[in-house]
C-alpha positions in Angstrom: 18.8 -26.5 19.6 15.6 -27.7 18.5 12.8 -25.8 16.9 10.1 -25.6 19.2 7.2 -27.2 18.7 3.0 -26.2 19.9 0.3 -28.4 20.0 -3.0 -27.1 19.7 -6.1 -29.0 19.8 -9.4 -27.9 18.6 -12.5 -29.3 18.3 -12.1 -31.0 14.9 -8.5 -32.2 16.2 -5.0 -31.6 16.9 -2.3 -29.3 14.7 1.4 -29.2 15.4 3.7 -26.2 14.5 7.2 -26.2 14.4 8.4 -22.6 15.2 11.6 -21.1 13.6 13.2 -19.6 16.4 16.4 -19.1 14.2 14.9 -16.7 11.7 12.2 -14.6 14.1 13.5 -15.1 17.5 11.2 -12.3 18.5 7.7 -13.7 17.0 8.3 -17.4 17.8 9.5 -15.6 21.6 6.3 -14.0 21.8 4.3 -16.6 20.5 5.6 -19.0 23.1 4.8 -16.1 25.9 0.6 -16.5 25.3 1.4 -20.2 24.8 3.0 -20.6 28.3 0.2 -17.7 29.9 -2.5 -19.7 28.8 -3.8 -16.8 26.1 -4.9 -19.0 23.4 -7.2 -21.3 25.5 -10.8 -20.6 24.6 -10.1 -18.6 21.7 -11.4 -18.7 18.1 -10.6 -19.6 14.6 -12.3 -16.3 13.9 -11.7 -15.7 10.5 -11.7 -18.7 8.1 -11.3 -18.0 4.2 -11.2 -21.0 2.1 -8.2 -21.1 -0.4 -6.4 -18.7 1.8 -5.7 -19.3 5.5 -7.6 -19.8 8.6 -7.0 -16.9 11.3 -7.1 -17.0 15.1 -5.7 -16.1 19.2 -7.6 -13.5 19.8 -11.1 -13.5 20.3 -13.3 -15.0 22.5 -16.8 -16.8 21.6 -18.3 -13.5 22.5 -16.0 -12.1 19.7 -14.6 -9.8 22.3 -10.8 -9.1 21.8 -8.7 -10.4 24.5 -6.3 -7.7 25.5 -2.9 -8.8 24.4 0.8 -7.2 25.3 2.4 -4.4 23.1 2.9 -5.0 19.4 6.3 -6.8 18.4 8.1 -5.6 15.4 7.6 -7.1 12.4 10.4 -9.9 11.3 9.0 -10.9 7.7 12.1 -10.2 5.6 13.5 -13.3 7.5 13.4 -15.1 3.5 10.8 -17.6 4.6 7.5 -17.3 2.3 4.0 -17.6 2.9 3.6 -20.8 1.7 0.8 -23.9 2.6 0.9 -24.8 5.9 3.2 -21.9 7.4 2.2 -19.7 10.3 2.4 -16.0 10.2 1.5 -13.1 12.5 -1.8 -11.2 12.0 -1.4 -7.4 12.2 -3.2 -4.1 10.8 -2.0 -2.2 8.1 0.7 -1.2 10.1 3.3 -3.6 9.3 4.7 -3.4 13.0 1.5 -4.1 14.9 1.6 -7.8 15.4 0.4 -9.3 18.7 -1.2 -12.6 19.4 -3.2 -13.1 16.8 -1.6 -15.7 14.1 -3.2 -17.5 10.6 -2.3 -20.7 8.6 -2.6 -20.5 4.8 -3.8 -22.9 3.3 -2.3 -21.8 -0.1 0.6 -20.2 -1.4 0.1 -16.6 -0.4 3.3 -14.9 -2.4 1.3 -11.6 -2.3 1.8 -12.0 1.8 5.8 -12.4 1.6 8.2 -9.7 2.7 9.3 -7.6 -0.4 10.8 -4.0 0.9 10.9 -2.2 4.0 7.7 0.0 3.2 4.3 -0.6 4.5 2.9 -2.0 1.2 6.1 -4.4 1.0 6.7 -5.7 4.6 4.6 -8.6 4.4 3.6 -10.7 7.3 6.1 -12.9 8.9 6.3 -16.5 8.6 7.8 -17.9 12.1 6.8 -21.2 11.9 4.7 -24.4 10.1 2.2 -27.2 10.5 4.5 -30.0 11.0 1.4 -32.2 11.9 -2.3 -31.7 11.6 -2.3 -30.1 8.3 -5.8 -31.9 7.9 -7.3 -30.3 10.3 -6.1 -27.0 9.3 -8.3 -28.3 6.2 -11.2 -29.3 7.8 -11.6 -25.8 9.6 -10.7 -23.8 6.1 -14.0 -25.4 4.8 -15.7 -24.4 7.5 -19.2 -22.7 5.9 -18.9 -18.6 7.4 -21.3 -15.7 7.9 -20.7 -12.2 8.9 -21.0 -12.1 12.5 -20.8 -9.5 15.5 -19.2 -6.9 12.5 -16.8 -9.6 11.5 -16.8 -11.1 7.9 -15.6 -15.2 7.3 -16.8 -15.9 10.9 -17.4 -19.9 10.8 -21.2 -20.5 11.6 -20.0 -23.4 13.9 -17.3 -22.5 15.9 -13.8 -23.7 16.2 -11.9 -22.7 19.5 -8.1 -23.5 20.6 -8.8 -25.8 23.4 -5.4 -25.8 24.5 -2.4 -24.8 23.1 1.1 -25.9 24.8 4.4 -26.6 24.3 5.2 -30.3 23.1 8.3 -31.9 24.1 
Protein backbone atom coordinates (compact mmCIF):
# COMPACT_ATOMS: atom_id res chain seq x y z
CA UNK A 1 0.00 0.00 0.00
CA UNK A 2 0.94 3.51 -0.51
CA UNK A 3 1.91 6.05 2.13
CA UNK A 4 -0.66 8.46 2.35
CA UNK A 5 -0.25 11.65 1.40
CA UNK A 6 -1.98 15.40 2.88
CA UNK A 7 -2.05 18.54 1.16
CA UNK A 8 -2.37 21.48 3.00
CA UNK A 9 -2.50 24.85 1.69
CA UNK A 10 -1.82 28.02 3.52
CA UNK A 11 -1.63 31.35 2.65
CA UNK A 12 1.96 31.49 1.46
CA UNK A 13 1.21 28.07 -0.46
CA UNK A 14 0.83 24.51 -0.65
CA UNK A 15 2.93 21.63 1.52
CA UNK A 16 2.65 17.93 0.91
CA UNK A 17 3.43 15.25 3.58
CA UNK A 18 3.84 11.78 2.98
CA UNK A 19 2.73 9.88 6.21
CA UNK A 20 4.47 6.57 7.40
CA UNK A 21 1.68 4.50 8.14
CA UNK A 22 4.08 1.51 8.42
CA UNK A 23 6.06 2.72 11.36
CA UNK A 24 3.19 4.78 13.49
CA UNK A 25 -0.04 3.35 12.27
CA UNK A 26 -1.61 5.05 15.27
CA UNK A 27 -0.33 8.81 14.73
CA UNK A 28 -0.55 8.86 10.92
CA UNK A 29 -4.38 7.05 11.89
CA UNK A 30 -5.20 9.88 13.95
CA UNK A 31 -3.79 12.34 11.95
CA UNK A 32 -5.85 11.35 8.97
CA UNK A 33 -9.12 11.41 11.51
CA UNK A 34 -8.85 15.58 11.91
CA UNK A 35 -7.85 15.57 8.30
CA UNK A 36 -11.05 13.74 7.03
CA UNK A 37 -13.26 15.81 10.15
CA UNK A 38 -12.22 18.95 8.75
CA UNK A 39 -10.10 19.92 12.27
CA UNK A 40 -7.27 21.66 10.64
CA UNK A 41 -9.29 24.06 8.50
CA UNK A 42 -8.82 27.62 9.95
CA UNK A 43 -6.19 26.74 12.16
CA UNK A 44 -2.74 28.33 12.84
CA UNK A 45 0.92 27.99 12.36
CA UNK A 46 0.99 29.20 16.00
CA UNK A 47 4.33 28.78 16.94
CA UNK A 48 7.02 29.46 14.39
CA UNK A 49 10.84 29.31 15.62
CA UNK A 50 13.34 29.86 12.94
CA UNK A 51 16.14 27.14 12.74
CA UNK A 52 13.80 24.75 14.48
CA UNK A 53 10.30 23.89 13.24
CA UNK A 54 7.19 25.60 12.56
CA UNK A 55 4.18 24.28 14.91
CA UNK A 56 0.37 24.10 14.27
CA UNK A 57 -3.57 22.23 14.27
CA UNK A 58 -4.78 23.57 16.98
CA UNK A 59 -5.57 26.98 17.57
CA UNK A 60 -7.79 29.24 16.14
CA UNK A 61 -7.09 33.07 15.04
CA UNK A 62 -8.50 33.80 18.44
CA UNK A 63 -5.75 31.57 19.82
CA UNK A 64 -8.43 29.50 21.45
CA UNK A 65 -7.64 25.76 21.51
CA UNK A 66 -9.86 23.72 19.50
CA UNK A 67 -11.00 20.77 21.62
CA UNK A 68 -9.36 17.71 20.12
CA UNK A 69 -10.08 13.75 20.91
CA UNK A 70 -8.14 11.81 23.70
CA UNK A 71 -4.39 11.77 23.60
CA UNK A 72 -2.75 8.84 21.47
CA UNK A 73 0.25 7.09 22.82
CA UNK A 74 3.31 8.14 21.85
CA UNK A 75 5.07 5.96 18.81
CA UNK A 76 8.66 7.85 18.59
CA UNK A 77 10.92 4.82 19.12
CA UNK A 78 9.64 3.86 15.60
CA UNK A 79 13.81 4.58 14.38
CA UNK A 80 12.80 7.54 12.21
CA UNK A 81 14.58 10.85 13.40
CA UNK A 82 13.73 14.29 13.65
CA UNK A 83 15.22 15.39 10.78
CA UNK A 84 14.45 18.56 8.10
CA UNK A 85 11.42 18.35 6.69
CA UNK A 86 9.79 15.49 8.90
CA UNK A 87 6.50 15.90 10.74
CA UNK A 88 6.11 14.96 14.36
CA UNK A 89 3.40 15.14 17.01
CA UNK A 90 3.30 18.06 19.51
CA UNK A 91 2.64 17.05 23.12
CA UNK A 92 3.34 18.31 26.82
CA UNK A 93 5.88 16.96 28.84
CA UNK A 94 4.10 14.02 29.09
CA UNK A 95 5.47 11.93 26.46
CA UNK A 96 1.90 10.27 25.81
CA UNK A 97 -0.23 13.34 25.39
CA UNK A 98 -0.17 13.89 21.73
CA UNK A 99 -3.40 15.03 19.99
CA UNK A 100 -3.78 17.14 16.85
CA UNK A 101 -1.34 19.45 17.15
CA UNK A 102 1.85 18.52 14.72
CA UNK A 103 5.32 20.68 13.78
CA UNK A 104 7.80 20.55 10.83
CA UNK A 105 11.48 21.11 11.66
CA UNK A 106 13.14 22.90 9.71
CA UNK A 107 16.53 21.47 11.00
CA UNK A 108 17.88 18.48 12.35
CA UNK A 109 16.38 18.20 15.75
CA UNK A 110 18.51 14.97 17.23
CA UNK A 111 17.69 16.27 20.76
CA UNK A 112 13.76 15.55 19.65
CA UNK A 113 14.46 11.71 18.62
CA UNK A 114 13.26 8.73 20.68
CA UNK A 115 16.20 7.55 22.95
CA UNK A 116 14.56 5.32 26.05
CA UNK A 117 11.27 4.67 27.36
CA UNK A 118 11.42 7.47 30.14
CA UNK A 119 9.86 10.85 29.94
CA UNK A 120 13.14 12.75 29.32
CA UNK A 121 14.08 10.05 26.43
CA UNK A 122 10.75 9.36 24.53
CA UNK A 123 11.11 11.97 22.07
CA UNK A 124 8.40 13.07 19.74
CA UNK A 125 7.40 10.94 17.00
CA UNK A 126 8.13 11.39 13.51
CA UNK A 127 5.12 9.92 11.35
CA UNK A 128 5.62 11.48 8.29
CA UNK A 129 7.59 14.30 5.80
CA UNK A 130 7.29 17.16 3.43
CA UNK A 131 7.42 15.36 0.28
CA UNK A 132 6.51 18.74 -1.46
CA UNK A 133 6.29 22.29 -0.34
CA UNK A 134 9.42 22.33 1.67
CA UNK A 135 9.64 26.09 0.60
CA UNK A 136 6.94 27.05 2.08
CA UNK A 137 7.57 25.33 5.19
CA UNK A 138 10.54 28.07 4.75
CA UNK A 139 8.81 30.88 4.02
CA UNK A 140 6.52 30.54 7.29
CA UNK A 141 9.81 29.53 9.60
CA UNK A 142 10.95 33.15 8.77
CA UNK A 143 8.00 34.50 9.62
CA UNK A 144 8.99 37.72 12.07
CA UNK A 145 6.97 36.54 15.77
CA UNK A 146 5.82 38.31 18.97
CA UNK A 147 4.47 37.01 22.14
CA UNK A 148 0.80 37.08 21.67
CA UNK A 149 -2.45 36.12 23.78
CA UNK A 150 0.30 34.36 26.47
CA UNK A 151 1.93 32.52 23.59
CA UNK A 152 5.70 33.08 22.66
CA UNK A 153 6.97 32.69 18.54
CA UNK A 154 3.36 33.72 17.51
CA UNK A 155 3.95 35.08 13.74
CA UNK A 156 2.83 38.86 13.73
CA UNK A 157 1.08 38.02 10.31
CA UNK A 158 -0.70 35.02 10.50
CA UNK A 159 -0.51 31.72 8.66
CA UNK A 160 -3.65 29.47 8.83
CA UNK A 161 -4.25 25.81 7.25
CA UNK A 162 -6.77 26.69 4.69
CA UNK A 163 -7.47 23.27 3.95
CA UNK A 164 -5.89 20.20 4.64
CA UNK A 165 -7.11 16.82 2.71
CA UNK A 166 -6.13 13.77 1.55
CA UNK A 167 -4.43 13.76 -1.95
CA UNK A 168 -4.81 10.95 -4.22
Amino acid sequence: MDNPLVLMETPMGEILVELYADKAPKTVENFLSYVDDGFYEGTLFHRVIKGFMIQGGGLEFSMAEKETGPAIENEADNGLKNLKGTLAVARTADPHSGAAQFFINVADNADLDHTEKTDDGWGYCVFGEVSDGMDVVEKIAKSKTRSYQGFDDVPVDPVSIIAAYRFE
